[in-house]
C-alpha positions as CSV (number, residue, x, y, z in Angstrom):
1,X,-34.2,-29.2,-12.1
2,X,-31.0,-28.2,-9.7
3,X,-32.5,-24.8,-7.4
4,X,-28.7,-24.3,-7.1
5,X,-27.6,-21.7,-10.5
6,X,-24.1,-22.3,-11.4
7,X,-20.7,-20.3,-11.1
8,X,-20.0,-17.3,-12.3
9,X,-17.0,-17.1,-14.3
10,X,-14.8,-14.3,-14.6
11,X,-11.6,-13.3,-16.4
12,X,-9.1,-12.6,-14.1
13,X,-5.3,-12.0,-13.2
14,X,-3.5,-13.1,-10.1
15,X,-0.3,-11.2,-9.6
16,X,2.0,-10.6,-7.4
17,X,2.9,-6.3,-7.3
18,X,6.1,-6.1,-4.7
19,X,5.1,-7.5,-1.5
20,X,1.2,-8.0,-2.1
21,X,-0.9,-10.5,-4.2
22,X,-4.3,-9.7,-5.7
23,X,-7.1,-10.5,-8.0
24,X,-6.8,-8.0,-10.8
25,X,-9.8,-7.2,-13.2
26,X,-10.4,-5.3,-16.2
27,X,-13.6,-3.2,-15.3
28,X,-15.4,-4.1,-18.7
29,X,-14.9,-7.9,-17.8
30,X,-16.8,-7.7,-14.9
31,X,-20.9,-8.9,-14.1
32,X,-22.8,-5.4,-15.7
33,X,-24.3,-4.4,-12.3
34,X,-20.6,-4.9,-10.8
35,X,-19.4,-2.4,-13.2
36,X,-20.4,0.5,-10.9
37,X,-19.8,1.0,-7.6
38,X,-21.8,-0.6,-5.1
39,X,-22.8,-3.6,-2.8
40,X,-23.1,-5.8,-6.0
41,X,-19.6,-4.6,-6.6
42,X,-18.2,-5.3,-3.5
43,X,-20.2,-8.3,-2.6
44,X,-18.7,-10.1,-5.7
45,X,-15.0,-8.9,-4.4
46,X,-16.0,-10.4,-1.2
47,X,-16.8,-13.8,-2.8
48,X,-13.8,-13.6,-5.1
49,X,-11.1,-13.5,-1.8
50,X,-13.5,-15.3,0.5
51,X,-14.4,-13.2,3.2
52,X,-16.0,-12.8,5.4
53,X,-14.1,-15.3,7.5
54,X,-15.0,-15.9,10.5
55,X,-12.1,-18.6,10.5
56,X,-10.0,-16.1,9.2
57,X,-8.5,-17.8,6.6
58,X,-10.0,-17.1,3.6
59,X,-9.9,-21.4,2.3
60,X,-12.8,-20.8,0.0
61,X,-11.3,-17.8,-1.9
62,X,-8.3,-15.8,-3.7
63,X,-7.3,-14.6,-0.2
64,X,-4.2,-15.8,2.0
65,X,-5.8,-14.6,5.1
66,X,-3.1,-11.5,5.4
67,X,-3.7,-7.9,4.6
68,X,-0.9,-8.3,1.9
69,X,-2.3,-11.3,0.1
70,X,-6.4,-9.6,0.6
71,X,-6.4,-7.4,-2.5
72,X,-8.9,-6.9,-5.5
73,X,-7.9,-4.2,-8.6
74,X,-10.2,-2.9,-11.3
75,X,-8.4,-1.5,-14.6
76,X,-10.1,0.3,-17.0
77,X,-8.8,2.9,-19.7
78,X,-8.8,6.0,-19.0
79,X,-10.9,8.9,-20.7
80,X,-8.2,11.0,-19.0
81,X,-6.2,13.4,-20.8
82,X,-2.9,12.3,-20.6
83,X,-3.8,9.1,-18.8
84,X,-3.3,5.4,-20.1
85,X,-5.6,3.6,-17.7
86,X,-7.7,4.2,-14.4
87,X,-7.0,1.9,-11.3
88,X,-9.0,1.0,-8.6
89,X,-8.1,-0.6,-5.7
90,X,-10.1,-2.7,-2.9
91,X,-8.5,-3.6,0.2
92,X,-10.8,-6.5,1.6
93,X,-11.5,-7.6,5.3
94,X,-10.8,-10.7,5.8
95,X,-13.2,-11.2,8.6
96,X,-16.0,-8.8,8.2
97,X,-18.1,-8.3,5.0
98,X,-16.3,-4.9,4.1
99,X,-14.2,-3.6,0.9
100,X,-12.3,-0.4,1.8
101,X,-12.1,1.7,-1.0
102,X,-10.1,4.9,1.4
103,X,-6.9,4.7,0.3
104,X,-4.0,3.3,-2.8
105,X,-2.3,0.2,-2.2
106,X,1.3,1.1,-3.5
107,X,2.8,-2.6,-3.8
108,X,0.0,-3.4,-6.3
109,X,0.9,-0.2,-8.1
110,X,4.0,-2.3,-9.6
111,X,1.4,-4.6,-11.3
112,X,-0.8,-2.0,-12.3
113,X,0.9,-1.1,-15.8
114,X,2.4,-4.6,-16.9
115,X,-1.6,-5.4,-16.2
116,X,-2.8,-3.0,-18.6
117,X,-0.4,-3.8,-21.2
118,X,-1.3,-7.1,-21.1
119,X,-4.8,-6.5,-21.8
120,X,-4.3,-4.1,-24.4
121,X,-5.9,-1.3,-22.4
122,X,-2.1,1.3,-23.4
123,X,-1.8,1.9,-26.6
124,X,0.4,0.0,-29.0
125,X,2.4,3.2,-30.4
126,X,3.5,3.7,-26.6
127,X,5.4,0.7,-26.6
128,X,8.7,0.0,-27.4
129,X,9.9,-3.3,-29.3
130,X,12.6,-3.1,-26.6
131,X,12.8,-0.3,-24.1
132,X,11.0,0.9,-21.2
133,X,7.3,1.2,-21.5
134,X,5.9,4.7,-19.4
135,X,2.5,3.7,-18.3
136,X,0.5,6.8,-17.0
137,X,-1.9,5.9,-13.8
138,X,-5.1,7.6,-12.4
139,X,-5.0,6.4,-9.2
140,X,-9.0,6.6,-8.6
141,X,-9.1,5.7,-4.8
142,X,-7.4,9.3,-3.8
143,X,-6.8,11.0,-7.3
144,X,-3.5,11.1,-8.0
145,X,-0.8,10.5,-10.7
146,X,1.5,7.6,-11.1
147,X,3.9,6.6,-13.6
148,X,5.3,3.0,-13.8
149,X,8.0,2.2,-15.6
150,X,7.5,-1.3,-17.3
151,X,10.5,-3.0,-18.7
152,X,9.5,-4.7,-22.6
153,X,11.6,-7.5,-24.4
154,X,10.8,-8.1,-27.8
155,X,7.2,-6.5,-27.6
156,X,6.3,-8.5,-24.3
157,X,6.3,-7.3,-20.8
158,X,9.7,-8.6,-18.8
159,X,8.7,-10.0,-16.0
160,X,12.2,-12.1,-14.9
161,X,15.0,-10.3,-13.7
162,X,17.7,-10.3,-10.9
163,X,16.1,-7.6,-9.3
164,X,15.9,-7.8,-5.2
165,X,13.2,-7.1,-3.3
166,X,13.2,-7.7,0.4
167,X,10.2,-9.2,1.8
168,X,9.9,-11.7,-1.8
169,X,11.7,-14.8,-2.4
170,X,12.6,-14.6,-6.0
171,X,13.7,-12.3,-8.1
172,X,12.3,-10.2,-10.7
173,X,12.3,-7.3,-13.3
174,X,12.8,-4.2,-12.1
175,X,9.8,-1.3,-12.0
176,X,10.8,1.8,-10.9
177,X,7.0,3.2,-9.7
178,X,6.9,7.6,-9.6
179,X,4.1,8.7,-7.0
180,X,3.7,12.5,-8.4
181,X,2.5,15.0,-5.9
182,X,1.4,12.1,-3.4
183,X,-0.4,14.3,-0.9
184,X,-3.8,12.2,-0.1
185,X,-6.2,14.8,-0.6
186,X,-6.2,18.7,-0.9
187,X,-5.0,21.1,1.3
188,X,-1.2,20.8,3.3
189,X,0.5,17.5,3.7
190,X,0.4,17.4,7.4
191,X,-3.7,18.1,8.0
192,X,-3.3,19.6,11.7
193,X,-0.9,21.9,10.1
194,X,1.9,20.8,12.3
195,X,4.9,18.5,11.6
196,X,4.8,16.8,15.3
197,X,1.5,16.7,17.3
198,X,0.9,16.0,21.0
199,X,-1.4,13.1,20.1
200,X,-3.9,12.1,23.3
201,X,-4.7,8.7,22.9
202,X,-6.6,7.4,26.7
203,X,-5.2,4.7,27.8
204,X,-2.1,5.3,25.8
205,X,-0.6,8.5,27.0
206,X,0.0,11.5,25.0
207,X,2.4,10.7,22.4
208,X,4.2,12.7,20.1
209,X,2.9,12.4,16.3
210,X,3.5,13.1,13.0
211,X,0.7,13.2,11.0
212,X,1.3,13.2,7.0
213,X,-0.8,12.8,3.8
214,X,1.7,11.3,1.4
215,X,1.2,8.0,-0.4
216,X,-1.5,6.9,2.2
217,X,-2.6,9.0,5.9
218,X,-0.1,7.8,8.1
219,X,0.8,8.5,11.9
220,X,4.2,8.0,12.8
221,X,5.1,7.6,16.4
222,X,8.8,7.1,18.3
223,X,8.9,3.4,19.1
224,X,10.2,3.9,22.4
225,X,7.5,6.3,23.2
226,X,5.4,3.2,22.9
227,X,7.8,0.7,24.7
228,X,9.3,-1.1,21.5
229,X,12.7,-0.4,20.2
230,X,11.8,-0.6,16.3
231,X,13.1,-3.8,15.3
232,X,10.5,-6.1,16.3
233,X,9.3,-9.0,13.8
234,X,5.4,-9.6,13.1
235,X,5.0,-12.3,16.2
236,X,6.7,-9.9,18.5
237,X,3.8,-7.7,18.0
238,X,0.9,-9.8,16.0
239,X,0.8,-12.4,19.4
240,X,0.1,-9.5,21.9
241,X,-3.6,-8.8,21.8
242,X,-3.1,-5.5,24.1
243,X,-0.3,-4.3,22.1
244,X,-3.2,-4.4,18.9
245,X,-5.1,-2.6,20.8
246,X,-2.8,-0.1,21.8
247,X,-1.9,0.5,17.9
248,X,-6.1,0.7,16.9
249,X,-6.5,3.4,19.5
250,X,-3.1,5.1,18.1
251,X,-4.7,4.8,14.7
252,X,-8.5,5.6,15.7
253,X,-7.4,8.7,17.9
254,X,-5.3,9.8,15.1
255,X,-7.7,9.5,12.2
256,X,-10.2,11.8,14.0
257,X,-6.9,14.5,14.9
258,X,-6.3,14.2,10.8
259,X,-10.2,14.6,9.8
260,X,-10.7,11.3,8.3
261,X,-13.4,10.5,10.5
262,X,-15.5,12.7,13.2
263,X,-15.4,10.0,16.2
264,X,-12.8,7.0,16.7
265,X,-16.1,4.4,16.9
266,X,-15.9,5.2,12.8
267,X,-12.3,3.7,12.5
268,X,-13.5,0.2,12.1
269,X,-15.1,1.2,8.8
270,X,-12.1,2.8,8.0
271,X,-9.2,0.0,8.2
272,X,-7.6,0.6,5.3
273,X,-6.3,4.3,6.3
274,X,-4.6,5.8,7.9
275,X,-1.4,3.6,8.8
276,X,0.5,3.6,12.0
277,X,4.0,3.3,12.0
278,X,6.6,3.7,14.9
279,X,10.2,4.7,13.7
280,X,13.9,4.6,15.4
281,X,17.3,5.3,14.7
282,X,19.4,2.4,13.0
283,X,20.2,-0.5,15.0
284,X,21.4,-4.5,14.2
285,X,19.1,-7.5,13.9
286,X,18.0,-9.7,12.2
287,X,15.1,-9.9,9.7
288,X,12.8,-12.5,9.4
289,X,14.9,-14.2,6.7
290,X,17.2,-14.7,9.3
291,X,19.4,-12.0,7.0
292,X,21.6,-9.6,9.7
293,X,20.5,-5.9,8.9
294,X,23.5,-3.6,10.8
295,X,23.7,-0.2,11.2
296,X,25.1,0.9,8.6
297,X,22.7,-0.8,6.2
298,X,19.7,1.8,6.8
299,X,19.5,5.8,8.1
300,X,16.0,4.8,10.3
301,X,14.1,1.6,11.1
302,X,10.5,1.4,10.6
303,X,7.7,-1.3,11.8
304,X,4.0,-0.4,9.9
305,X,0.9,-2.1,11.2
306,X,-2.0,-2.9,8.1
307,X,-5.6,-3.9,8.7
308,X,-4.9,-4.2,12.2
309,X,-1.5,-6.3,12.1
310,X,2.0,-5.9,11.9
311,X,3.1,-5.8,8.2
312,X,5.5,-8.3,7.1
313,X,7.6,-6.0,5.2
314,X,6.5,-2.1,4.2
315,X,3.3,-1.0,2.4
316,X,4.4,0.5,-1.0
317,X,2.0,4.1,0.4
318,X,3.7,3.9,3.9
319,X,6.4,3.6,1.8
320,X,6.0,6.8,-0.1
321,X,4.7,8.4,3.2
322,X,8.5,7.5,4.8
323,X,10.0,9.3,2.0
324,X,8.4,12.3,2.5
325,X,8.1,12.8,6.0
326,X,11.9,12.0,5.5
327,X,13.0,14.6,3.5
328,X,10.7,17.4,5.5
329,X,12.4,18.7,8.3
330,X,11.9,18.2,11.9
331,X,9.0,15.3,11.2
332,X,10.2,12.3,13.8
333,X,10.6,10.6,10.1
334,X,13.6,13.2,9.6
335,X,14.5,13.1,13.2
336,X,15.3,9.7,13.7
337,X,17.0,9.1,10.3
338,X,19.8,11.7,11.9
339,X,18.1,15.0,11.0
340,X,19.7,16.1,8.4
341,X,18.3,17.5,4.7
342,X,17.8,14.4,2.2
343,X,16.0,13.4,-0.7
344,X,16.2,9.8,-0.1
345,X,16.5,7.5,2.4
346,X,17.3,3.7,3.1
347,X,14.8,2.3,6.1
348,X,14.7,-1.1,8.0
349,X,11.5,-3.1,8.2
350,X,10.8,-6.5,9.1
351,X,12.0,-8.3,6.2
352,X,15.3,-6.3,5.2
353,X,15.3,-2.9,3.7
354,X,14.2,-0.7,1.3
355,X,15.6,2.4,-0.4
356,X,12.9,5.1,-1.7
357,X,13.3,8.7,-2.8
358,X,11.8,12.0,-2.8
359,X,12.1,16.0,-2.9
360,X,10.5,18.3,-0.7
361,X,9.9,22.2,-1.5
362,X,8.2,24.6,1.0
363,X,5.9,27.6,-1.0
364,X,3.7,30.2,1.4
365,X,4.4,28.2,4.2
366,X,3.0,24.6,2.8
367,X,5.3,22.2,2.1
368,X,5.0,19.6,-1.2
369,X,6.0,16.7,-2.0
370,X,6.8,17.1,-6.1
371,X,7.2,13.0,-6.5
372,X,8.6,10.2,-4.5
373,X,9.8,7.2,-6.2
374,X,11.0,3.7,-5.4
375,X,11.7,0.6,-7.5
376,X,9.2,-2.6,-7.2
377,X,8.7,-5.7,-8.9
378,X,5.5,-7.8,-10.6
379,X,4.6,-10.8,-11.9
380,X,1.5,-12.8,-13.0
381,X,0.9,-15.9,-10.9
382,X,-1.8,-17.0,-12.7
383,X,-4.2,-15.9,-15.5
384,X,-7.6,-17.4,-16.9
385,X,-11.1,-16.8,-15.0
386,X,-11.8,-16.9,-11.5
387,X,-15.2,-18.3,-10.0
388,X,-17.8,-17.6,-7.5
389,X,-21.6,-18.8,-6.8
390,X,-24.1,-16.6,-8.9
391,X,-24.6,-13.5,-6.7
C-alpha cells in the first residue's frame, strides 16, 4: 500500500474582482480544522497558491507569481445584524510561507457579493428577478462595512457588460463597491494626528508624509521628493533593486510613525499594510497599454507599490485611501490634485485611470470619511474544486 495519501479536494471559485484574481472559498467548505484561524488554515492557503516559492513563480499552485494574482477569500454568512455575509481575506507571499491577514484587499471586494449570491449564502427575498442586488459586507480583516451593488438578469448574477476598467482587458458588468466609514481601525484617520509628517527614513532623507487610515494604512509621498516624476511603469521601478529598497524603508519607517508595528525589523511580517504611494500633478504618457493618458484626463497621478513591487494598476484600498486623502484638505493627496475642495477625483496609474469618490466632514477636530465609492467589475474564471496534497 501507497505511503503517499491522496489529494484533498476542495470546492472552490477562481475569480477575477477588478484588477486581482483569487481562490474564493465558502468557510463551511473548507477541511474542519481549516475552519478556524490558524497554521492549518493558512498552511492549506499556502498549498492552494503555491507558495512558498523560492522560484517565485508559483507553477505548482493558484498563484500568478504577482501580488494581484496571490489572493485567497473565505465567505461565510453572517450572524451580523444587518449583514449578508462575512469576508475574509488573505494576501499570500509568494516567496515566504506567510498569509497576511492585516488588511482588506478592495479589488476582490467586487467579487465578494456575486460570490455569495452564487452560493446561496444572501437571501433569496433580497434579490431582484431583474434589478440591482445590495449585498451588505463585514469586512473581517479590519471591521468595516461594504455594500456592493451586484447587477441580476433574470434571477442570475450579470457578469458581461461593456463596462471599462483600466488595468483589464475585457469588459464586464458594472459593480459599483461603497466602502462606509473606511478608517482602518479606531481613533482619527491620520494616526500621528497630522495631515503631513516630516517622515525620517536613514538612508532616505526626511520626507514629507501623509499618513492616512482609509481603505488600507497608506503613506503617501511627493514623487519628486523621492526622484521620480509619477508616471513611471512597473519595470521603471520593479528592475531597480535599490529603488525597492528605498520604498521598504519608506514603508517600514512609516508603519512604526503610524503604530502598526513597534520596530521596522517587524515590517516583513507585515507586507500586506500599510501601502506606499508617491503622488504628482497631472502630466502626459503613456500607460502600459501603450494608451496616451494627457493632462486633462486625471486631477493627480499616482504610482502604489504592493507586497514589495510596483502595482500594475491601483489596489481597490489605496484606492479608497486616494479618495479620502483627496477630499481632506492640505494632505499632498489634495495638494497635488490642485488643492482645491472635492468629493471625487480622477487619478493616473500605470495602466490608465480611475475615477473614485468620497465626502469628507470634520467634527471636534477629527476628520471622517462617511463613505468612498468607486465602480469595479467581477467575474468567475473558473468554478469546481481545487486540490492540494493531504496536509
Amino acid at each position: 500500500m501507497s505511503k503517499h495519501k491522496p489529494q484533498l479536494r476542495i470546492p472552490a471559485t477562481y475569480m477575477r474582482g477588478g484588477t486581482s484574481k483569487g481562490v474564493f472559498f465558502s468557510l463551511t467548505d473548507l477541511p474542519e480544522a481549516a475552519q478556524q484561524p490558524g497554521e492549518v488554515r493558512d498552511a492549506l492557503l499556502l498549498r492552494v497558491i503555491g507558495s512558498p516559492d523560492p522560484y517565485g513563480k508559483q507553477t505548482d499552485g493558484m498563484g500568478g507569481a504577482t501580488s494581484s494574482t496571490s489572493k485567497t477569500v473565505i465567505i461565510s454568512k453572517s450572524e451580523r445584524v444587518g449583514f449578508d455575509v462575512d469576508y475574509l481575506f488573505g494576501q499570500v507571499a509568494i516567496d515566504k510561507a506567510f498569509v497576511d491577514w492585516s488588511g482588506n484587499c478592495g479589488n476582490l471586494t467586487a467579487a465578494v457579493g456575486a460570490f455569495a449570491i452564487n452560493n446561496g449564502l444572501v437571501d433569496r427575498e433580497k434579490l431582484p428577478e431583474n434589478g440591482i442586488a445590495e449585498v451588505t459586507i463585514w469586512q473581517a480583516n479590519i471591521g468595516k462595512t461594504i455594500i456592493a451593488k451586484v447587477p441580476i438578469t433574470d434571477g442570475e448574477v450579470q457578469e458581461t457588460g461593456d463596462f471599462e476598467l483600466d488595468g483589464v482587458t475585457f469588459p464586464a458588468a458594472e459593480v459599483e463597491v461603497a466602502f462606509v466609514d473606511p478608517a482602518d481601525g479606531e481613533g482619527d484617520i491620520f494616526p500621528t494626528g497630522n495631515k503631513v509628517d516630516a517622515l525620517e527614513v536613514p538612508g532616505v532623507g526626511t520626507l514629507n508624509a501623509t499618513m492616512i487610515n482609509a481603505g488600507i494604512p497608506t503613506i503617501f509621498v511627493n514623487a519628486d521628493d523621492i526622484g521620480f516624476s509619477g508616471t513611471e511603469l512597473q519595470d521603471d521601478i520593479n528592475s531597480n533593486p535599490d529603488t525597492l529598497a528605498m520604498f521598504e524603508a519608506i514603508r517600514a519607517h512609516g508603519a512604526v510613525a503610524m503604530g502598526l508595528i513597534n520596530h521596522v525589523d517587524e515590517a516583513a511580517n507585515r507586507q500586506h499594510t500599510p501601502k506606499v504611494a508617491m503622488v504628482a500633478a497631472p502630466q502626459n504618457y503613456a500607460a502600459s497599454s501603450g494608451k496616451v493618458i494627457s493632462t486633462k484626463d486625471t486631477d493627480i497621478l499616482v504610482r502604489a507599490m504592493s507586497m514589495g513591487k510596483l502595482h500594475h494598476a491601483m489596489m481597490g484600498t489605496a484606492a479608497v485611501a486616494i479618495a479620502a486623502a483627496s477630499a481632506i484638505p492640505g494632505t499632498l493627496v489634495n495638494l497635488a490634485a490642485g488643492g482645491k475642495e472635492r468629493d471625487a477625483v480622477t487619478f493616473g496609474h500605470p495602466s490608465g485611470t480611475l475615477r473614485v469618490g468620497a465626502k469628507a466632514n470634520q467634527a471636534s477636530g477629527a476628520w471622517k470619511i462617511e463613505q468612498a465609492v468607486m465602480s469595479r467589475s467581477a467575474r468567475i474564471l473558473m468554478e469546481g474544486w481545487v486540490r492540494i496534497p493531504t496536509l
